[in-house]
VMD Tcl script that draws the C-alpha trace (Angstrom):
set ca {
  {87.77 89.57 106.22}
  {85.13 92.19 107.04}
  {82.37 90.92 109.45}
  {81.97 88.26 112.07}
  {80.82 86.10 109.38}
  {83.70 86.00 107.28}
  {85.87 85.41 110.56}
  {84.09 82.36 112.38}
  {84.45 80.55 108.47}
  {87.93 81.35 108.78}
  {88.20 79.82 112.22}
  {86.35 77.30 111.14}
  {88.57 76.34 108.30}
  {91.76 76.67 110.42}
  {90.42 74.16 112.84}
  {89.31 71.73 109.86}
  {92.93 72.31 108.75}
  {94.33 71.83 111.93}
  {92.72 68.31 112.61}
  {93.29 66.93 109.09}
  {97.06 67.78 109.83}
  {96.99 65.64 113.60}
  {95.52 62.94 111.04}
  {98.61 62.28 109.31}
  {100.52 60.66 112.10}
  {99.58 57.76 113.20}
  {101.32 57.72 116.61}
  {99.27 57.67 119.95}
  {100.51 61.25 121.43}
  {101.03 64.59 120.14}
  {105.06 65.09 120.70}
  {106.58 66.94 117.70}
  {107.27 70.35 117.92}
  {105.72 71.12 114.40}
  {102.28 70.12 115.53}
  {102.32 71.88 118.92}
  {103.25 75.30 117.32}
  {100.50 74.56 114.65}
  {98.28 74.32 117.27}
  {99.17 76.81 119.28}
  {98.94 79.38 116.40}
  {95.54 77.84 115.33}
  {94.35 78.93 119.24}
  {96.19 82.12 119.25}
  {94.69 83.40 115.75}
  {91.60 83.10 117.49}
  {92.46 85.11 121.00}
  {94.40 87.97 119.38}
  {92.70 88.08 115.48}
  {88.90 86.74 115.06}
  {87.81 87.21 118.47}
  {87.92 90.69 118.94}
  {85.92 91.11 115.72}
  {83.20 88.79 116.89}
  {82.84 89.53 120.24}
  {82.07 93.30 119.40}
  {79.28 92.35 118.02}
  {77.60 89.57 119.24}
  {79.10 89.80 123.10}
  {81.54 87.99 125.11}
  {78.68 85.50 126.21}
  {78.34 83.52 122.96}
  {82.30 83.07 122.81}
  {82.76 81.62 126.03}
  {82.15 77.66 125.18}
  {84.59 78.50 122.35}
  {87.26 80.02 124.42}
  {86.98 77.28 126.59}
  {88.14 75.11 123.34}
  {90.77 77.07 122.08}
  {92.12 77.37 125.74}
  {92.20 73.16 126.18}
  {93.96 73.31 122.91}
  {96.48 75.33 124.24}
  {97.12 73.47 127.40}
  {96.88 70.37 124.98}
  {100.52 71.80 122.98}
  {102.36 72.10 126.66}
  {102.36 68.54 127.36}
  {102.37 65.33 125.02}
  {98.63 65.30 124.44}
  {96.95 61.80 122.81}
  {95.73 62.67 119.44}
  {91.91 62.05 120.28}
  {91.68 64.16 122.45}
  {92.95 67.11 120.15}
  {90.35 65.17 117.97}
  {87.65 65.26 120.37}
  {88.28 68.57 121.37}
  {88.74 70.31 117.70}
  {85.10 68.33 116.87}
  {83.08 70.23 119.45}
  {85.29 73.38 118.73}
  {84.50 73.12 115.15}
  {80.22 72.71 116.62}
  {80.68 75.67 118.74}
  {81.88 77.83 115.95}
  {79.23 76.47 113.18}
  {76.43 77.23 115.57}
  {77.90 80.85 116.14}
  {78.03 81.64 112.81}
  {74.68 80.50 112.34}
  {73.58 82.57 114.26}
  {75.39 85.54 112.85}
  {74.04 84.68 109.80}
  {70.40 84.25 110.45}
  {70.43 87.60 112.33}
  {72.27 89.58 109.52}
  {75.37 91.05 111.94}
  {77.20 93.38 110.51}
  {80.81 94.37 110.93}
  {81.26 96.95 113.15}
  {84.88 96.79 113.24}
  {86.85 96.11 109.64}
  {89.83 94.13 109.81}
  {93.13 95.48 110.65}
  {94.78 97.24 107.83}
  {97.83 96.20 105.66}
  {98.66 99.85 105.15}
  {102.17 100.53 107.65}
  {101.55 102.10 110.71}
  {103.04 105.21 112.24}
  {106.25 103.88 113.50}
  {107.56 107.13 114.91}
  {105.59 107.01 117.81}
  {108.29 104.09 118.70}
  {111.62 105.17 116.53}
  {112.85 108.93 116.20}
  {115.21 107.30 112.98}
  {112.93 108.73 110.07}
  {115.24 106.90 107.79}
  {114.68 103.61 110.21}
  {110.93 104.13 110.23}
  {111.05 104.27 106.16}
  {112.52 100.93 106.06}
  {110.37 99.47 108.62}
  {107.16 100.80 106.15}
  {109.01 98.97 103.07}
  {109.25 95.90 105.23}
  {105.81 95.81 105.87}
  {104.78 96.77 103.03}
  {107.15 93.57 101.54}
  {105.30 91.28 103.77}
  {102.54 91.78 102.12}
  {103.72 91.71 98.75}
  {105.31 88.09 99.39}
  {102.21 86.73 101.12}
  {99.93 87.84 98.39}
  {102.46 86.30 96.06}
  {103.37 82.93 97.79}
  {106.74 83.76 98.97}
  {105.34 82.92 102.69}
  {108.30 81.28 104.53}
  {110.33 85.06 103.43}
  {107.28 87.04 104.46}
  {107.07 84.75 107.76}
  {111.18 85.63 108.12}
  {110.54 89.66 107.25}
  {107.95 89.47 110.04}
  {110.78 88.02 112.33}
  {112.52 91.05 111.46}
  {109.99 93.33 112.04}
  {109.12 92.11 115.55}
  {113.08 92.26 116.58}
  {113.27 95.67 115.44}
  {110.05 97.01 117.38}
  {110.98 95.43 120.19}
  {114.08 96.55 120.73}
  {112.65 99.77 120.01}
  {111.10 99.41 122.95}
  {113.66 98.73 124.86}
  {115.63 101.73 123.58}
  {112.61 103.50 124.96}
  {112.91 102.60 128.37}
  {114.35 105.51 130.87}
  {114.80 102.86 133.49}
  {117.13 100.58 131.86}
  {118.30 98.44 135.16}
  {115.00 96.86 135.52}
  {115.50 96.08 131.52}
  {119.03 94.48 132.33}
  {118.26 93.11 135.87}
  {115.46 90.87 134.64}
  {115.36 87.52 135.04}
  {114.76 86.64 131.14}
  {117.70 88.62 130.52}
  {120.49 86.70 128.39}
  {123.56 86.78 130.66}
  {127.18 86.87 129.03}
  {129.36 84.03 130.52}
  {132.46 85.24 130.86}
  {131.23 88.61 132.69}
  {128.68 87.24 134.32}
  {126.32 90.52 133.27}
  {123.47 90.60 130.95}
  {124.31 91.25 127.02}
  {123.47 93.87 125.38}
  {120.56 94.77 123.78}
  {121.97 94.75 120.33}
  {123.24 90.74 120.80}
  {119.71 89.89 122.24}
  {117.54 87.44 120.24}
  {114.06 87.41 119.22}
  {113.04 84.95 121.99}
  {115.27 87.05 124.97}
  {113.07 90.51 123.47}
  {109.71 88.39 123.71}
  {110.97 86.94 127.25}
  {111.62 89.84 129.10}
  {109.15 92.23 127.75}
  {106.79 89.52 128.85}
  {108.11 89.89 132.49}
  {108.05 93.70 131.95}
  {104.33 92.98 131.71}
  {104.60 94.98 128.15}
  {103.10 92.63 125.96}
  {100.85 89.78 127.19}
  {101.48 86.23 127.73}
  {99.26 85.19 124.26}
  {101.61 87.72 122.79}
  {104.76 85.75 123.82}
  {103.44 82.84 123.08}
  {102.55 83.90 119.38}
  {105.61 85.71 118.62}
  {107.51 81.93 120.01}
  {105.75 79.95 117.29}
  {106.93 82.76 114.76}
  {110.19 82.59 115.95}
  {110.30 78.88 115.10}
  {109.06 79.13 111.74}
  {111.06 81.67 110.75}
  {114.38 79.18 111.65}
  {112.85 77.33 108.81}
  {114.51 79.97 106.44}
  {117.70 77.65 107.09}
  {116.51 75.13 104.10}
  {118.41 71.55 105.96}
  {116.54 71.89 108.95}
  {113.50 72.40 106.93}
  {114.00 69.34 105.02}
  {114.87 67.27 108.31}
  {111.60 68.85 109.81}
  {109.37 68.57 106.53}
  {107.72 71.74 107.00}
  {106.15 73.29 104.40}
  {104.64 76.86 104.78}
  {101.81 77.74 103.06}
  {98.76 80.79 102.90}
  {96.78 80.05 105.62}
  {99.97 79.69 107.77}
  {101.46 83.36 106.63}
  {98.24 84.95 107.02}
  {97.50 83.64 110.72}
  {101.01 84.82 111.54}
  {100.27 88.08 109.49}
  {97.31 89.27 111.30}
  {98.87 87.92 114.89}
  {102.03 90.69 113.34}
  {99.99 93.29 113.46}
  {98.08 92.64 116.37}
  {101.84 92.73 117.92}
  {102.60 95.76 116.00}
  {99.62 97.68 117.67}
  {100.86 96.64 120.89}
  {104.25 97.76 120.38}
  {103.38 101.54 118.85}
}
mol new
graphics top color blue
foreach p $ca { graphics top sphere $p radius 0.5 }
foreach p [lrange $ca 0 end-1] q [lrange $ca 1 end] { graphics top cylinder $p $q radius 0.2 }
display resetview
């Protein structure tokens, strides 16, 4: 994706997605777990991917009646929502975004920003290991390579493993390390009554506290949650109990949301 264009017919398609999967059950409210995280990444591809590519070039104004949306649909996955409204609310979400583009279109926008690259960032500006930064580039540089060739669940798991790795990087960063191990998302180890160490700290205790450290951003967290879920899917029983299936729109929303991690991190 290049231009604002080729963005808003992505969102566009994920919300189209997004309500034909709410379809499928025929219960009253939104409960399961599945559909909440599908949901929430629908509404967080747009806040930390397609957004900041629009809005640079047609101005924060004309995206406000769709944030509102995307924000609803967010509040929507915290509680046990009744499928028309998600319905309801996806139709004028889905209005909002047509007209945009529209609009894009009939002026002729260009892209002003490209989309952010597959190529591997610098990773030593987080880890002094040039031997650890090498793998991290052939990680990233896997993810890719499954995505592109339909291996999504083990690209959504490698991303899993990139985002524990840079995040603890972070943490190895920090000079002050009691407000690291004081904080209240800390895990704390029962039988000493202290907090763990970093090394036996989980994906969801990293995104947790570096929340409360106010170094990544609550949309962050949130994002980096649903990936954490999907990734547990690499166990194949509780996929099959679940019956979640992965497929290219779902690795690429968590692919660009990655990155837009990744840039936060380094």
């Amino acid at each position: 994706m290049d231009g604002p264009g080729e963005h808003l017919d992505q969102s566009i398609s994920e919300v189209d997605r997004l309500r034909k999967n709410l379809k499928r059950s025929t219960s009253k409210q939104v409960k399961s777990r599945e559909e909440k995280n599908i949901s929430k990444s629908t509404a967080l591809a747009w806040f930390n991917g397609h957004l900041n590519h629009i809005r640079r070039v047609v101005g924060d104004e004309d995206c406000q009646s769709i944030n509102w949306y995307y924000h609803e649909l967010l509040s929507y996955a915290d509680k046990d929502t009744t499928r028309l409204k998600y319905d309801s609310c996806l139709k004028e979400l889905r209005k909002c975004l047509s007209s945009l583009r529209k609009t894009v279109v009939d002026a002729g926008i260009p892209s002003l920003n490209p989309s952010s690259s597959d190529t591997p960032p610098e990773f030593s500006t987080l880890i002094g290991d040039v031997k650890m930064q090498g793998i991290l580039s052939e990680r990233w540089k896997e993810c890719v390579i499954c995505i592109d060739g339909g291996a999504y669940l083990s690209a959504t798991v490698m991303m899993g493993g990139l985002l524990e790795t840079m995040l603890l990087a972070r943490f190895n960063q920090e000079p002050n390390k009691e407000r690291v191990f004081s904080s209240s998302q800390a895990p704390i180890d029962k039988k000493t009554g202290k907090a763990m160490p970093l090394n036996s700290w989980t994906l969801k205790n990293y995104l947790n506290v570096a929340h409360e450290l106010k170094w990544i951003s609550r949309s962050t967290k949130d994002v980096g949650e649903v990936l954490r879920d999907y990734r547990n899917y690499v166990h194949p029983y509780k996929q099959a109990s679940h019956g979640v299936r992965l497929d290219n729109n779902d690795a690429r929303i968590f692919w660009e949301l990655t990155k837009e991690i990744a840039s936060q991190l380094l």
